[in-house]
C-alpha positions, 0 to 999 in steps of 0.5 A: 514523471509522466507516470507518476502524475497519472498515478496521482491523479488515478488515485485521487480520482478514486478515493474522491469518487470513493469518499463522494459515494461513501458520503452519499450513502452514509457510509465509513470513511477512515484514515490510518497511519502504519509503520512496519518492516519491508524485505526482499524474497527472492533468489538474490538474498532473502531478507539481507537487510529489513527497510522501513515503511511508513504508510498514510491509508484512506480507507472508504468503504463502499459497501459493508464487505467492501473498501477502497484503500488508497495509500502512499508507502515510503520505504527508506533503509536504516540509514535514511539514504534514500526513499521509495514510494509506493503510491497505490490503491487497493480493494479489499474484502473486509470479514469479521475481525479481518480483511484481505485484498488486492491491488496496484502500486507504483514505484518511485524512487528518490536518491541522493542523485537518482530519481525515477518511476517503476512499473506498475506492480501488484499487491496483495495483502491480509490482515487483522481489523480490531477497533482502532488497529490494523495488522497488515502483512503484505506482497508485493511481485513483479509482473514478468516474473510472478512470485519469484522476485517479491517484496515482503512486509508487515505492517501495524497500524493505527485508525483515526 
């Protein structure tokens, strides 16, 4: 519990300092809602099952290539059976019609009788910028075995 109470406060802590600096020099704060599909890549059964997420994003945007993403993916099966949230930040590098970055997350899984909070994991994401929508596809890996045991989804997007 501990855990997750500091993540809350580091990612609060940074989209405030995010959005104080982007206030103050006039820069674009955005909010985005995305839905899409998560499975698992990895050497126990690749894509068994498809979950789906949801994920509230603030985008801040720090300078004109660069933005602060803090977000709150849930992911729950088909079945509603549970939800793991991903609460994390992310830095990405914004180009003309796309972005790229990368980042943190934090597991946090809520059961019918289990609960419990995960290591920190890294994510790495890219994806297409239009006007209004995100095109997101994105990597999630474990830090003890990088790149072997991952979790794989796509996202799209809508920014207010």
């Amino acid at each position: 519990m501990k855990k997750v109470i500091l993540m809350v406060l580091v990612v609060g802590l940074v989209a405030g300092l995010g959005a104080r600096q982007a206030f103050a020099q006039d820069k674009k704060v955005e909010f985005s809602l995305n839905v899409g599909g998560m499975g698992y890549l990895g050497s126990e059964g690749s894509f068994e099952s498809v979950l789906l997420a949801f994920s509230p994003q603030v985008d801040i945007h720090v300078t004109k290539g660069l933005m602060i993403s803090p977000e709150v993916m849930v992911v729950t099966d088909t079945h509603f059976s549970g939800a793991i949230g991903f609460p994390g930040v992310i830095f990405n590098y914004l180009g003309k019609g796309f972005f790229a970055g990368a980042g943190i997350v934090v597991p946090v899984y809520v059961g019918e009788d289990t609960a419990g909070v995960g290591t920190i994991l890294p994510k790495i994401n890219i994806g297409y910028r239009g006007k209004k929508v995100n095109l997101t596809a994105y990597l999630i890996t474990s830090t003890q075995q990088m790149f072997s045991e991952n979790l794989v989804g796509a996202t799209i997007g809508y920014r207010f």
